[in-house]
N, CA, C and O atoms as a GROMACS GRO file, in nm:
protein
  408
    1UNK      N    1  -0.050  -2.990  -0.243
    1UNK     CA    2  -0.173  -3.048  -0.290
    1UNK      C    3  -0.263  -2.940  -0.352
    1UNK      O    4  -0.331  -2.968  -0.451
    2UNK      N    5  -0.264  -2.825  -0.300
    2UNK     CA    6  -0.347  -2.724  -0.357
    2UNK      C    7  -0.306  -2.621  -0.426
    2UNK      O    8  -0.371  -2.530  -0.477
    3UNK      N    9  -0.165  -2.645  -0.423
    3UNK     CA   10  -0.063  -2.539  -0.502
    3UNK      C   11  -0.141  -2.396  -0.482
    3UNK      O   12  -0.177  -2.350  -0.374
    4UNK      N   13  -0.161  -2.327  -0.637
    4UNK     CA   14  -0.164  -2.153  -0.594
    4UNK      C   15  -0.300  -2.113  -0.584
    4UNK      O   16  -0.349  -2.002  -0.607
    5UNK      N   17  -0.391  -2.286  -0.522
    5UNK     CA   18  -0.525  -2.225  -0.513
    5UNK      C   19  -0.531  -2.221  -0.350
    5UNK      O   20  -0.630  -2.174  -0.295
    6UNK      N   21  -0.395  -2.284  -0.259
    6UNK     CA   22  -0.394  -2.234  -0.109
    6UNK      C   23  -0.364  -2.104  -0.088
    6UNK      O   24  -0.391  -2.064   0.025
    7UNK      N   25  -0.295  -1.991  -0.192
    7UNK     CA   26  -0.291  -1.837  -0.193
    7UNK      C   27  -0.408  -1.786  -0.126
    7UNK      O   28  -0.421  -1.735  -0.015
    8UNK      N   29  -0.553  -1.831  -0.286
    8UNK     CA   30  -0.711  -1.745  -0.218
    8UNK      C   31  -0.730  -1.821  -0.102
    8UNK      O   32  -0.804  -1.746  -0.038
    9UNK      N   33  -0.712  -1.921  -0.031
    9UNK     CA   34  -0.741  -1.949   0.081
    9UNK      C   35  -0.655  -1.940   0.175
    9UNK      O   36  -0.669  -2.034   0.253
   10UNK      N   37  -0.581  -1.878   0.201
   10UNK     CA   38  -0.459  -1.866   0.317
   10UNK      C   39  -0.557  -1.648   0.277
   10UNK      O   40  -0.589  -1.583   0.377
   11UNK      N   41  -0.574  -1.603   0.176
   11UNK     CA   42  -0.592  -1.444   0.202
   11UNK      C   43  -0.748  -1.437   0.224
   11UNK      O   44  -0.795  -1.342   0.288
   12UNK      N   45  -0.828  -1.536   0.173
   12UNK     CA   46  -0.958  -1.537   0.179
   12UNK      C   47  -0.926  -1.518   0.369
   12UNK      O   48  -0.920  -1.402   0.412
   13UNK      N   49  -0.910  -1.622   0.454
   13UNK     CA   50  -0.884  -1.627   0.559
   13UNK      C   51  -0.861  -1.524   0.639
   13UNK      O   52  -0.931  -1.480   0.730
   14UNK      N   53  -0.722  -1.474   0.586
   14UNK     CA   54  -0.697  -1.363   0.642
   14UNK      C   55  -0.825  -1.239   0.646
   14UNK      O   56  -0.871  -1.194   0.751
   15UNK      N   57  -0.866  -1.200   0.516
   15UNK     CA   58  -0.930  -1.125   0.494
   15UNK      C   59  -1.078  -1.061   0.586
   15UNK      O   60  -1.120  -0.952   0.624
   16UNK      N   61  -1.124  -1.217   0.588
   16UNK     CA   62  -1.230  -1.227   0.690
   16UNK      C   63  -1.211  -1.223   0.861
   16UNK      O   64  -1.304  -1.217   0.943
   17UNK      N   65  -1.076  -1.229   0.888
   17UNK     CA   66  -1.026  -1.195   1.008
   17UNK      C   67  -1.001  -1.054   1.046
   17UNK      O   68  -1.036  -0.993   1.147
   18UNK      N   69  -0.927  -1.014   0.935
   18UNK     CA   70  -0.893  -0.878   0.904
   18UNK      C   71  -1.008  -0.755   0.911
   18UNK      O   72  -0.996  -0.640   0.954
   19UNK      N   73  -1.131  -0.825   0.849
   19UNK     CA   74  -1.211  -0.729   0.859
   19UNK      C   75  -1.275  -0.711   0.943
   19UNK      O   76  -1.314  -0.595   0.954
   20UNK      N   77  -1.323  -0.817   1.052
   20UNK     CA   78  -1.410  -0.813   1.159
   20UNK      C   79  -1.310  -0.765   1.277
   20UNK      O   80  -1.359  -0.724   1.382
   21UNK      N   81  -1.121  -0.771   1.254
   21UNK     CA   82  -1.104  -0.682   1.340
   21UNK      C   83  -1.092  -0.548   1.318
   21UNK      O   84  -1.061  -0.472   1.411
   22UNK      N   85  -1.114  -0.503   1.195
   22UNK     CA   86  -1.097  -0.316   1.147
   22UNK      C   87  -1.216  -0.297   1.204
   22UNK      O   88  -1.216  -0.181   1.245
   23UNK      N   89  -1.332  -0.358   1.232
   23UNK     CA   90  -1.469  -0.255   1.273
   23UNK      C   91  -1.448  -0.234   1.392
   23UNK      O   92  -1.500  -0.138   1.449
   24UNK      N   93  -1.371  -0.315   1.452
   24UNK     CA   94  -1.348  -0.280   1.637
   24UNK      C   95  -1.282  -0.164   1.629
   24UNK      O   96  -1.316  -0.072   1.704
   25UNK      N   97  -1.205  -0.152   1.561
   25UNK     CA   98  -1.096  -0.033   1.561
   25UNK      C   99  -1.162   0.100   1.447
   25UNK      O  100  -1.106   0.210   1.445
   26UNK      N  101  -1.276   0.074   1.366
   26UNK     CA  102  -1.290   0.224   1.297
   26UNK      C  103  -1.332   0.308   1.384
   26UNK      O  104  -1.271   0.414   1.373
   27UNK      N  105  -1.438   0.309   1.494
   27UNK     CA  106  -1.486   0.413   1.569
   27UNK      C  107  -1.362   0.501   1.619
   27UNK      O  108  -1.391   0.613   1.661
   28UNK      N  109  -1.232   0.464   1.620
   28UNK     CA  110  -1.099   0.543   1.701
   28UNK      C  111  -1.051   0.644   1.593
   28UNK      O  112  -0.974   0.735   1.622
   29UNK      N  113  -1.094   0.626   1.481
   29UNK     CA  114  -1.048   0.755   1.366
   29UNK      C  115  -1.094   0.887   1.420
   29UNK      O  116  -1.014   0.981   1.428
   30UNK      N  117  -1.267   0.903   1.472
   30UNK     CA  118  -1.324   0.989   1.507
   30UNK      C  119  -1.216   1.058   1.626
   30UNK      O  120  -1.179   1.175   1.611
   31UNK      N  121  -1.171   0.981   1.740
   31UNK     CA  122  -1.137   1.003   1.818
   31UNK      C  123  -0.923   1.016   1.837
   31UNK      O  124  -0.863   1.091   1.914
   32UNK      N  125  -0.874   0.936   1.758
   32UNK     CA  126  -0.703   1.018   1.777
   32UNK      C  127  -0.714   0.983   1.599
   32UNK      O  128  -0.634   0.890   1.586
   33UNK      N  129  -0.765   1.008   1.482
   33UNK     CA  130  -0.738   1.047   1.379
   33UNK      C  131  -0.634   0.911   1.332
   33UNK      O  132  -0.555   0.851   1.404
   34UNK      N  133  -0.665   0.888   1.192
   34UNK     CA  134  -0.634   0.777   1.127
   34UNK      C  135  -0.481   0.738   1.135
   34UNK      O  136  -0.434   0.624   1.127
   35UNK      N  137  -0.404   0.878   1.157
   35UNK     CA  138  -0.252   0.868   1.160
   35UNK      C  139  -0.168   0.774   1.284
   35UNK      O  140  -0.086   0.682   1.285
   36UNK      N  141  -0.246   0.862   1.388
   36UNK     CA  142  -0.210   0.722   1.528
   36UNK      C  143  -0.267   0.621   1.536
   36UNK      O  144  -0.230   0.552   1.631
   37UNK      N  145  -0.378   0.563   1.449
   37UNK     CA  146  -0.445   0.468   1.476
   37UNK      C  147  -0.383   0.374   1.383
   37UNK      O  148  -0.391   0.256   1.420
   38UNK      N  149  -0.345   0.387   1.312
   38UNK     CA  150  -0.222   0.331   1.192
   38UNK      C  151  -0.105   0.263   1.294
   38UNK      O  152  -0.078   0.145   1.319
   39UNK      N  153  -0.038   0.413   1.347
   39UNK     CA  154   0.020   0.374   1.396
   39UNK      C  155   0.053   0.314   1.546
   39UNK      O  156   0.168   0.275   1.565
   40UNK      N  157  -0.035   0.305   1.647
   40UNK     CA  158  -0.112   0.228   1.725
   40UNK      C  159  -0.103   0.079   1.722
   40UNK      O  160  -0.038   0.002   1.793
   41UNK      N  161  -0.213   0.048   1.586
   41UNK     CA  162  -0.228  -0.094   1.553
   41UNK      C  163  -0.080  -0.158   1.512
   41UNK      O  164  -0.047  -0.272   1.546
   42UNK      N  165   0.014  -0.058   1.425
   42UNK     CA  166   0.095  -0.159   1.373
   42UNK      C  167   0.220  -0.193   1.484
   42UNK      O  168   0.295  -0.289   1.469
   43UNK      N  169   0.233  -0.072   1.626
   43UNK     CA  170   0.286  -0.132   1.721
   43UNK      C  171   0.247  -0.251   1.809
   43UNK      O  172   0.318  -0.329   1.873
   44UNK      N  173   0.087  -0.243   1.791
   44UNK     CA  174   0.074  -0.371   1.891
   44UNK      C  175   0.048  -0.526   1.804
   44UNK      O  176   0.035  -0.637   1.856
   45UNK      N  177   0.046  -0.495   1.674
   45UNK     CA  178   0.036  -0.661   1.612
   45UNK      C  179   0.231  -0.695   1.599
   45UNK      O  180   0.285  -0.805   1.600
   46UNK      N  181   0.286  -0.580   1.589
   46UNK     CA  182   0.428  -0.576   1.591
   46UNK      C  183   0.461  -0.651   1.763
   46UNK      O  184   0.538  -0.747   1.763
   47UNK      N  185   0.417  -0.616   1.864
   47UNK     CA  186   0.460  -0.647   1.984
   47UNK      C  187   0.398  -0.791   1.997
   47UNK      O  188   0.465  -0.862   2.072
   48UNK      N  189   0.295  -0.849   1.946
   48UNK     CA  190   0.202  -0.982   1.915
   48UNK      C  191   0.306  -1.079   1.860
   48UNK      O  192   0.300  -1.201   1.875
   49UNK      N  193   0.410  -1.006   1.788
   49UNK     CA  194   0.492  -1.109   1.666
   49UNK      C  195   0.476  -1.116   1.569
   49UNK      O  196   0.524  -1.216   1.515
   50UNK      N  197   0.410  -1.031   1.495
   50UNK     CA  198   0.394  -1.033   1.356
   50UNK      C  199   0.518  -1.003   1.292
   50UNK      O  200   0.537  -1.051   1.180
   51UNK      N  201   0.620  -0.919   1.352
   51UNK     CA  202   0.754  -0.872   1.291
   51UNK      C  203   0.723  -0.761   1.294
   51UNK      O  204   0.603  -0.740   1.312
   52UNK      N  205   0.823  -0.630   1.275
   52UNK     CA  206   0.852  -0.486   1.214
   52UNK      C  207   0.764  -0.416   1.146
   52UNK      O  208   0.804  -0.356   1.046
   53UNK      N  209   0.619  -0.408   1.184
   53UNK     CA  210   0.544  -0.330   1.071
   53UNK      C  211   0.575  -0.163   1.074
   53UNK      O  212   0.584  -0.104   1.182
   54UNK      N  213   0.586  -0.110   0.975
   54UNK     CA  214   0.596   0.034   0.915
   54UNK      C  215   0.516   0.080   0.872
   54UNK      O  216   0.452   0.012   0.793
   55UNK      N  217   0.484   0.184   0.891
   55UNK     CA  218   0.312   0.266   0.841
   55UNK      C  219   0.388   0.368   0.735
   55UNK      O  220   0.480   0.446   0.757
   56UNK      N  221   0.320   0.343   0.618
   56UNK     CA  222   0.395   0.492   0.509
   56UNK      C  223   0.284   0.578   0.515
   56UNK      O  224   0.220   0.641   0.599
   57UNK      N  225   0.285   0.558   0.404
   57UNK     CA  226   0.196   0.715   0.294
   57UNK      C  227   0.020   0.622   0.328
   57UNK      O  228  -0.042   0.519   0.301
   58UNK      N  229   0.010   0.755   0.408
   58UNK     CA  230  -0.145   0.710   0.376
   58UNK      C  231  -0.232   0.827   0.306
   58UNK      O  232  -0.218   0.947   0.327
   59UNK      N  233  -0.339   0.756   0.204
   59UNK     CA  234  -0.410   0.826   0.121
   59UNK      C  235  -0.563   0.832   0.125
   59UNK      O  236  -0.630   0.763   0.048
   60UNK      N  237  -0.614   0.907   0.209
   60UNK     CA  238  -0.780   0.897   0.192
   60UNK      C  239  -0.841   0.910   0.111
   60UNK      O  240  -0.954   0.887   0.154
   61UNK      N  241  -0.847   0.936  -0.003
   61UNK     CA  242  -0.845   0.961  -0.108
   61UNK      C  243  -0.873   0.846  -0.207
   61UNK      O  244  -0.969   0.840  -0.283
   62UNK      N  245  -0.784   0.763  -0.196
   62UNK     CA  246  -0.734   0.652  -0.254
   62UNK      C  247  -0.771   0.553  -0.180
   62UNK      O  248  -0.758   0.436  -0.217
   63UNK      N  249  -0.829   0.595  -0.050
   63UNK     CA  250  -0.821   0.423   0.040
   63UNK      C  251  -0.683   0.305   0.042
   63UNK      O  252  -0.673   0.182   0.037
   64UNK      N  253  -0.593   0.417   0.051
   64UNK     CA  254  -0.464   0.347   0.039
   64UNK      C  255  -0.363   0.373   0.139
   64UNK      O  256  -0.315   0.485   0.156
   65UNK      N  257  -0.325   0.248   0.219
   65UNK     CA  258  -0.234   0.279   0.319
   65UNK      C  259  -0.113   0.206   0.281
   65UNK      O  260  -0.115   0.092   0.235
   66UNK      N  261  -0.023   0.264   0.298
   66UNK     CA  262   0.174   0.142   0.248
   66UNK      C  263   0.205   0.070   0.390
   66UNK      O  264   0.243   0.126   0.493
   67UNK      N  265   0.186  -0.029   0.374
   67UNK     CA  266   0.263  -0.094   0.546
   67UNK      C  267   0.368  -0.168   0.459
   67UNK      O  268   0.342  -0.223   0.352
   68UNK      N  269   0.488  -0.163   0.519
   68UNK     CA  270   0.617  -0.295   0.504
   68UNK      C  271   0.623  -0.360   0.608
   68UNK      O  272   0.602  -0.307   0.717
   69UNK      N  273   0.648  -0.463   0.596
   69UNK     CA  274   0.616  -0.594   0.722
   69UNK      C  275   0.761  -0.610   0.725
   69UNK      O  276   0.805  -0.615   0.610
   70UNK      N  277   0.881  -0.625   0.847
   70UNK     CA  278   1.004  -0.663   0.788
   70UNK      C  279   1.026  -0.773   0.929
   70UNK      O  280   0.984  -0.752   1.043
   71UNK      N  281   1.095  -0.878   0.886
   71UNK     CA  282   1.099  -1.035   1.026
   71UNK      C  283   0.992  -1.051   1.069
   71UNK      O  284   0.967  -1.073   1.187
   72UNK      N  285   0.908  -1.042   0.976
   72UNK     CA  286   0.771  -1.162   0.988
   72UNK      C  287   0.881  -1.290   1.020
   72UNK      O  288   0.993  -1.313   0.977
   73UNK      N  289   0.808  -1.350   1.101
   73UNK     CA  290   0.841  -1.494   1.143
   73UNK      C  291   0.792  -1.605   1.042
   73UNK      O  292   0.839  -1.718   1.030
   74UNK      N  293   0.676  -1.542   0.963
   74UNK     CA  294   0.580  -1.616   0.893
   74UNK      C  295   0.645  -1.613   0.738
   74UNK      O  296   0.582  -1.660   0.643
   75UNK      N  297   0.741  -1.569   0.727
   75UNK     CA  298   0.811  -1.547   0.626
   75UNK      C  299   0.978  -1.588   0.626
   75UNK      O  300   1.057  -1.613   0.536
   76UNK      N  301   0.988  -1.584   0.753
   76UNK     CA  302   1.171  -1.562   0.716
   76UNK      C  303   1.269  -1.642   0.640
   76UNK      O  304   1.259  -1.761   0.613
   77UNK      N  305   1.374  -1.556   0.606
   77UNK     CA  306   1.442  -1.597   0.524
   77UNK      C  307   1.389  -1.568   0.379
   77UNK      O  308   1.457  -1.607   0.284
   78UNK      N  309   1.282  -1.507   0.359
   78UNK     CA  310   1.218  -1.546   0.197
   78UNK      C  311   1.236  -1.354   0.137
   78UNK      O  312   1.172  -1.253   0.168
   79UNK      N  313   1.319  -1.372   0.069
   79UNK     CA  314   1.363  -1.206  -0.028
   79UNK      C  315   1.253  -1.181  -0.137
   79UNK      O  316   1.252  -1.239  -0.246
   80UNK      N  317   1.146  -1.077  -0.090
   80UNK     CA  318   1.129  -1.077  -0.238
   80UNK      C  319   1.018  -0.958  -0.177
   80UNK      O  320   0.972  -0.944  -0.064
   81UNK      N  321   0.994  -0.866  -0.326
   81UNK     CA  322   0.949  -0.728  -0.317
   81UNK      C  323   0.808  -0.736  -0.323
   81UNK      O  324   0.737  -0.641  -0.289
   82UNK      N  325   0.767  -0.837  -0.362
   82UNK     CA  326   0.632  -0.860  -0.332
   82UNK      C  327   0.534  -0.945  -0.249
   82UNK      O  328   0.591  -1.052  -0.231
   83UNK      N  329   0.434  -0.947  -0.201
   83UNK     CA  330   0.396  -1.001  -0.047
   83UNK      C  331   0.413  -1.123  -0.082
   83UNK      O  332   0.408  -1.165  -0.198
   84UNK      N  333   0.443  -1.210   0.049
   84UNK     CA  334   0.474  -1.332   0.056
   84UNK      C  335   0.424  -1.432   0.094
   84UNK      O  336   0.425  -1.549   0.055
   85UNK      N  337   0.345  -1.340   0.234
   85UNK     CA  338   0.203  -1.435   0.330
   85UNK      C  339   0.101  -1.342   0.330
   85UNK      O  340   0.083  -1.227   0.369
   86UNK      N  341  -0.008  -1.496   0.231
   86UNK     CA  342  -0.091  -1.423   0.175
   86UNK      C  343  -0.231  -1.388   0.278
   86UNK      O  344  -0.322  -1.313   0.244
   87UNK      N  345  -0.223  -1.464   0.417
   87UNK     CA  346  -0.283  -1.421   0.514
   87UNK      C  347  -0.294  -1.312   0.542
   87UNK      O  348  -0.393  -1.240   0.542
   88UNK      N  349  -0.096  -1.272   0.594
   88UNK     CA  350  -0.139  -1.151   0.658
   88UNK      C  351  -0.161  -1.030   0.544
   88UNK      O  352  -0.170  -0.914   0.586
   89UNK      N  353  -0.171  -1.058   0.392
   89UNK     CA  354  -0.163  -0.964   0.316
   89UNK      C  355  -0.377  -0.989   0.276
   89UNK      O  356  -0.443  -0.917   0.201
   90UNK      N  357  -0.409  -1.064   0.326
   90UNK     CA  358  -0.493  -1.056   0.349
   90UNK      C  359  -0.582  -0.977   0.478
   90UNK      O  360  -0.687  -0.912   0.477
   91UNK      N  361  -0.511  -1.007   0.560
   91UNK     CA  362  -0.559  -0.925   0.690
   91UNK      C  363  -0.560  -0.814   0.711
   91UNK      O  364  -0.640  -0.752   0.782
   92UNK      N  365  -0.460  -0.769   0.646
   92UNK     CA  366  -0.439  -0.596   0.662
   92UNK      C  367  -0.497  -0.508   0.532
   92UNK      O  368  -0.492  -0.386   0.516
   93UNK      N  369  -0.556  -0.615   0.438
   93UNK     CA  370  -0.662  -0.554   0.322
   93UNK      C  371  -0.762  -0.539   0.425
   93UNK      O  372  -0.807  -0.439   0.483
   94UNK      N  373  -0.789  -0.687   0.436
   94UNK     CA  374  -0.950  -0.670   0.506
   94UNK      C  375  -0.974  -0.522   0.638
   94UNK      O  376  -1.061  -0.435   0.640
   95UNK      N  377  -0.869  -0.542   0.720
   95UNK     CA  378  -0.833  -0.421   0.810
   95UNK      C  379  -0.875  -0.296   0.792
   95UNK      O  380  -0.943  -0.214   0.854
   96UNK      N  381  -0.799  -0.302   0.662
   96UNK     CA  382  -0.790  -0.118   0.649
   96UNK      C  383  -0.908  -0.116   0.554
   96UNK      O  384  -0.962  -0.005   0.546
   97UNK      N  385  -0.960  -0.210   0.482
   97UNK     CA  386  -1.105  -0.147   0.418
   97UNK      C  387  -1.157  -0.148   0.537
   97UNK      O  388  -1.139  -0.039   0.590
   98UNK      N  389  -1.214  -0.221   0.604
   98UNK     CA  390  -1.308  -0.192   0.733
   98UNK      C  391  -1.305  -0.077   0.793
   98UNK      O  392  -1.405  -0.005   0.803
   99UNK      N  393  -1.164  -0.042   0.850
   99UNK     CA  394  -1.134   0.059   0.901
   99UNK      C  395  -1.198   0.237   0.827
   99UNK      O  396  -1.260   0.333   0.871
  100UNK      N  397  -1.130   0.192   0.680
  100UNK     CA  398  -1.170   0.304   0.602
  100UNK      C  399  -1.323   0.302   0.544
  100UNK      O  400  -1.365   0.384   0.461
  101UNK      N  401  -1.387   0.211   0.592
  101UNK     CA  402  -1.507   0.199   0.484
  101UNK      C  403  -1.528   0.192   0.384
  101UNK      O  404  -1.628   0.240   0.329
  102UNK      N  405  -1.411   0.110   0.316
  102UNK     CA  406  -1.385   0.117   0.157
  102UNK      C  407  -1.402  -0.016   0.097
  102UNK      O  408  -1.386  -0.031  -0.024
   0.00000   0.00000   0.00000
């Protein structure tokens, strides 16, 4: 019914979830540094069920972090190199700007 205008609203969604949970979590940069806190978060939304998250290259600089999501449940079965659920590709924008202040 809403075809590819349920995208901005499935990431709008996310987004606004995403961000009100990065402010809980920016004060922890000060304290174990952005690298474990990366990788921290993506073990415990990983242990939640989100699927396999991977933390790459992160860039302060850039305000740019690489996560690969792999057996999302919210996805499976679906091949393709670019994001798929636009929630959680919403959530982990909203996230990591919060987080980064960006």
């Amino acid at each position: 019914m809403l075809q590819s205008g349920a995208y901005v609203l499935w990431y709008n969604a996310g987004k606004t979830v995403g961000t009100t949970e990065g402010k809980k979590f920016s004060e922890l940069i000060d304290e174990i540094g952005i690298d474990q806190l990366a990788k921290e978060l993506g073990n415990s939304y990983s242990k939640l069920g989100w699927g396999l998250i991977e933390v790459g290259e992160i860039d302060l600089l850039k305000s740019e972090v690489r996560i690969v999501m792999r057996n999302s449940p919210m996805v499976r079965g679906v091949s393709a190199k670019e994001p798929r659920c636009w929630y959680v590709r919403g959530f982990m924008e909203g996230m990591i700007s919060s987080i980064l202040g960006a």
